[in-house]
C-alpha positions in Angstrom: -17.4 -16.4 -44.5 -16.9 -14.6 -41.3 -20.6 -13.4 -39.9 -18.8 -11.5 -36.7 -19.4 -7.8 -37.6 -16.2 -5.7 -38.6 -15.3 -3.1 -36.5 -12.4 -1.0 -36.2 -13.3 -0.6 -32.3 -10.7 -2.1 -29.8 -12.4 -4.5 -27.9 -12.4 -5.6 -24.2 -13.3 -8.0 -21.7 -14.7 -6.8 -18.7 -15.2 -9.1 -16.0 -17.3 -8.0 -12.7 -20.0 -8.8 -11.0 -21.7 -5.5 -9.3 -24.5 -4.5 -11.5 -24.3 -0.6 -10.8 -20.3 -0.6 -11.4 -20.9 -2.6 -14.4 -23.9 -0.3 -15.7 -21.5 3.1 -15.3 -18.2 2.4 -16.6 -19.3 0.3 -18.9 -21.3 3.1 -20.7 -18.7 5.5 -19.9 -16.2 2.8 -22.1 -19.0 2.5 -25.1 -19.1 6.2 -25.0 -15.2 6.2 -25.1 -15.6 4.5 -28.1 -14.5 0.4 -27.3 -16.8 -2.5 -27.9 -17.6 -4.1 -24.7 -18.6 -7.7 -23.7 -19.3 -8.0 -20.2 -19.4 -11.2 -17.9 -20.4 -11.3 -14.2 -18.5 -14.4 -13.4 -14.9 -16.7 -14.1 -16.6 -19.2 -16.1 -18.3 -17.0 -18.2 -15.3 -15.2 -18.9 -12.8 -18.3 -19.5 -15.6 -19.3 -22.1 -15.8 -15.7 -23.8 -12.0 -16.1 -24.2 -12.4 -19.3 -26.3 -14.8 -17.4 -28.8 -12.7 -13.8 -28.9 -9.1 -12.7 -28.3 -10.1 -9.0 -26.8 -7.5 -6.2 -26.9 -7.9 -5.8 -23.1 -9.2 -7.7 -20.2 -10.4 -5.5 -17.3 -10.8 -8.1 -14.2 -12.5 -7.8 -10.3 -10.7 -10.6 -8.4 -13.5 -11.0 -5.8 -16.2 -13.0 -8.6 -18.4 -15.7 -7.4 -17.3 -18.9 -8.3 -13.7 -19.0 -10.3 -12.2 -15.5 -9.1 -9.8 -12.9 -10.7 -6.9 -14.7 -9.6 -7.9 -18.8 -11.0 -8.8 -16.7 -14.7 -5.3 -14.7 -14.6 -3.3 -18.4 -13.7 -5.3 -19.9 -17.2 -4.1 -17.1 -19.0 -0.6 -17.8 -18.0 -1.2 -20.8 -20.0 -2.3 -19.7 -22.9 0.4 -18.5 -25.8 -2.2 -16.3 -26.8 -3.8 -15.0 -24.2 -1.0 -14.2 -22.1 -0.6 -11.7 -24.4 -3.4 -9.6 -23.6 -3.4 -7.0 -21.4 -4.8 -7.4 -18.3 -5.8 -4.2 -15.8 -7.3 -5.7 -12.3 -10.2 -3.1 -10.8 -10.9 -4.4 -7.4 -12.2 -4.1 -4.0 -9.3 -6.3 -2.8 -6.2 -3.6 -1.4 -3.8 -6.3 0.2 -0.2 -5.5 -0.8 -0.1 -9.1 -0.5 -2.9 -10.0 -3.3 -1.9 -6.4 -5.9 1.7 -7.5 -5.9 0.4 -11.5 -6.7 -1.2 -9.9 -9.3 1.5 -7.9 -10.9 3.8 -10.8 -10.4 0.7 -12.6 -12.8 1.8 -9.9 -15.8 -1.1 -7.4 -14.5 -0.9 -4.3 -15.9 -2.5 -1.9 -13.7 -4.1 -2.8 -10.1 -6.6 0.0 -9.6 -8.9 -0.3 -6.1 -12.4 0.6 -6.9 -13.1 3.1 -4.3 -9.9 5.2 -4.8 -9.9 5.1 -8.5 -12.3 7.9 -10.8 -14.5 7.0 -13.8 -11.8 9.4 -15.5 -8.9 7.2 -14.2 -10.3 4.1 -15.1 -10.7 5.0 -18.8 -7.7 6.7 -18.8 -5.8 3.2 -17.5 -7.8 1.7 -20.3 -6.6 3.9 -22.9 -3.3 3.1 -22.1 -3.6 -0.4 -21.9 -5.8 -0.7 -24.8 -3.6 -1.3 -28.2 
């Protein structure tokens, strides 16, 4: 018997470290409706996505310890979860580091201080099947 509770929510993986950031779009994505598990670091995310395949995976690359960048390269490996969307929100603006990125099967690169609460969730939205 399966005691994980059902829920007809989509659910996502949000990686990032900055407590206020995490505090304010992550209740503006439970009010939106999506079940949220939230990590602060690499390793607690690669060890999340051995327990639950999320629908989406929002990702900082600047984490301490295994960064945005090591997690996306596992997920390349993975038949499974190189499926799953990934949308990168970031500090990091390097045409250098968003195209690595992209290359990786990213999504969306969205830079935290150009990008709105509203755009955010609207990128999730999209992303989020």
């Amino acid at each position: 018997m399966d005691d994980k509770p059902k829920s007809d929510k989509k659910l996502i993986l949000w990686v990032e470290d900055d407590l206020m950031i995490s505090t304010i779009l992550g209740n503006k994505l439970i009010a939106a409706g999506y079940d949220l598990i939230h990590v602060s670091t690499g390793e607690e995310a690669m060890y999340q996505l051995k327990q639950v395949t999320p629908q989406l995976i929002v990702l900082d690359i600047l984490l301490p310890g295994m960064n945005g960048i090591e997690i996306l390269k596992n997920l390349q490996k993975d038949n499974i979860m190189n499926k799953v969307p990934v949308i990168i929100l970031s500090n990091v603006s390097k045409e250098s580091e968003i195209k690595s990125a992209k290359d990786m099967g990213v999504k969306k690169f969205m830079v935290k201080p150009s990008s709105s609460l509203e755009e955010i969730v609207a990128a999730v939205k999209t992303y989020c099947k």
